[in-house]
C-alpha positions as CSV (number, residue, x, y, z in Angstrom):
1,X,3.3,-7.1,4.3
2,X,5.8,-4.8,3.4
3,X,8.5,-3.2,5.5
4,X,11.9,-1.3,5.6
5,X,13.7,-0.3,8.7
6,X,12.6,2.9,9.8
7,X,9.1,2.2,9.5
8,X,9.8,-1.1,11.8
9,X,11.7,1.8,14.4
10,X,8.4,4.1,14.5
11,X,5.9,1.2,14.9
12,X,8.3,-0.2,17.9
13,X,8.4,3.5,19.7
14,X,4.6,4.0,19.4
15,X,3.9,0.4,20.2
16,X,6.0,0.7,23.1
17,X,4.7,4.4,24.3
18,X,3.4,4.0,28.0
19,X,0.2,4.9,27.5
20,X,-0.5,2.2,24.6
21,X,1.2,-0.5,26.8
22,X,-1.5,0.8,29.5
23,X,-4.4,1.2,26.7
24,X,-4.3,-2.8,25.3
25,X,-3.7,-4.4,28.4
26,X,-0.4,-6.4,27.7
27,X,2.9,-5.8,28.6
28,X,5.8,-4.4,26.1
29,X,7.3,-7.5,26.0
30,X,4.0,-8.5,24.2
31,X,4.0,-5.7,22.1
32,X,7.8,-6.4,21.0
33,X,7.3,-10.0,20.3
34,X,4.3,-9.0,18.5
35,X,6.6,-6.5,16.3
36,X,9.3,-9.2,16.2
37,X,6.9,-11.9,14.4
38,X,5.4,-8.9,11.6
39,X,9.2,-8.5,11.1
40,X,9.6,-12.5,10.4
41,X,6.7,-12.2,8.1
42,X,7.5,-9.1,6.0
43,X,8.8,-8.7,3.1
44,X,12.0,-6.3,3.7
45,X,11.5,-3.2,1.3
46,X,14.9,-0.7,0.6
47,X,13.7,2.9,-0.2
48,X,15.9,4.3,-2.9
49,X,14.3,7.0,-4.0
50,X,11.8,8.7,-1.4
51,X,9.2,10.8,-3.1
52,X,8.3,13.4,-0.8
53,X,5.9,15.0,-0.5
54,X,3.3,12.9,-1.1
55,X,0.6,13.0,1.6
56,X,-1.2,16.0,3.4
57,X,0.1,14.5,7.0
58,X,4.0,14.3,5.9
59,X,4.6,11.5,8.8
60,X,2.7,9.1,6.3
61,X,5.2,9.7,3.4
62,X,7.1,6.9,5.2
63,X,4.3,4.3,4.5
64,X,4.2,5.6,1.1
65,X,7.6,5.2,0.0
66,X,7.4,1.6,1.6
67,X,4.8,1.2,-0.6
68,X,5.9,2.6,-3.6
69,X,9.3,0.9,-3.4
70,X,7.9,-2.5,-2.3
71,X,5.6,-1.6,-5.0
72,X,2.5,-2.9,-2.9
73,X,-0.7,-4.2,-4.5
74,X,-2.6,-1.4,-1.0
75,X,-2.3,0.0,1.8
76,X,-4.4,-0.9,4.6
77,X,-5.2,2.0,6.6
78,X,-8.4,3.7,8.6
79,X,-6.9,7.1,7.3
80,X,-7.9,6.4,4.2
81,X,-8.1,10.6,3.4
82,X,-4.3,11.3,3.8
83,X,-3.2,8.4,1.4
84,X,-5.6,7.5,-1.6
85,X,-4.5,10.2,-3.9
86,X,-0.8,9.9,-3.0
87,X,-1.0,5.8,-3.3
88,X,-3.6,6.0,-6.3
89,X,-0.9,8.2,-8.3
90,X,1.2,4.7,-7.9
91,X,-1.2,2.3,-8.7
92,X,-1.9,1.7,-4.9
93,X,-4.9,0.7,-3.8
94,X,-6.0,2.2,-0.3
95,X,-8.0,-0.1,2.1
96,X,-9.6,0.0,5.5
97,X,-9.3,-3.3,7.6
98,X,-12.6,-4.1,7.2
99,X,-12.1,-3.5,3.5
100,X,-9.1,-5.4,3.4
101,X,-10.5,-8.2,5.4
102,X,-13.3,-9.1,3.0
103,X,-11.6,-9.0,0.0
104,X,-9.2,-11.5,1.7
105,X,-11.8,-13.9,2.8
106,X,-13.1,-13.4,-0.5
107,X,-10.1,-14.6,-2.4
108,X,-9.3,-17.3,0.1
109,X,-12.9,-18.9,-0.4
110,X,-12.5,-18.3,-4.0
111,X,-9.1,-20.4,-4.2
112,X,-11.0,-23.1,-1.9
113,X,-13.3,-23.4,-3.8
């Protein structure tokens, strides 16, 4: 998992939006420890260059240059419209969950194996 500052900023203020506290149940403090832990996992990413424009929805250009900097094997998205030809320029793969769930399990059974 890749991630630079200002991407961490907009997931905290649209984790932490009233009505997505109200719509999952939990409290913010849940939602900002859950934030906390992707930042202790994450791999810190420094955009130097930002190539913009790159996606029909101009908000996703920051995933993108997170991507393209961190130079990410995909990104895992349900929105997969706005970013495949942006992330396939780069080489990036663009996954939904589900996607991105099976190949995983499929790796992790392979290296069990």
């Amino acid at each position: 998992m890749l991630l630079d500052y200002k991407l961490v900023c907009e997931y905290r203020d649209v984790a932490l939006r009233p009505q997505h506290i109200a719509a999952s149940g939990r409290t913010s403090e849940d939602a900002e420890a859950i934030i906390e832990m992707l930042e202790a996992i994450a791999v810190p990413v420094w955009v130097r260059i930002k190539h913009r424009p790159l996606s029909p929805d101009e908000n996703d250009d920051m995933v993108l240059d997170v991507a393209i900097s961190g130079e990410a094997d995909a990104v895992v998205t349900n929105n997969i419209k706005d970013f495949r030809e942006a992330a396939e320029r780069f080489g990036i793969q663009v996954l939904t969950p589900r996607e991105f769930l099976i190949a995983f399990r499929k790796a992790e059974s392979h290296h069990d194996s």
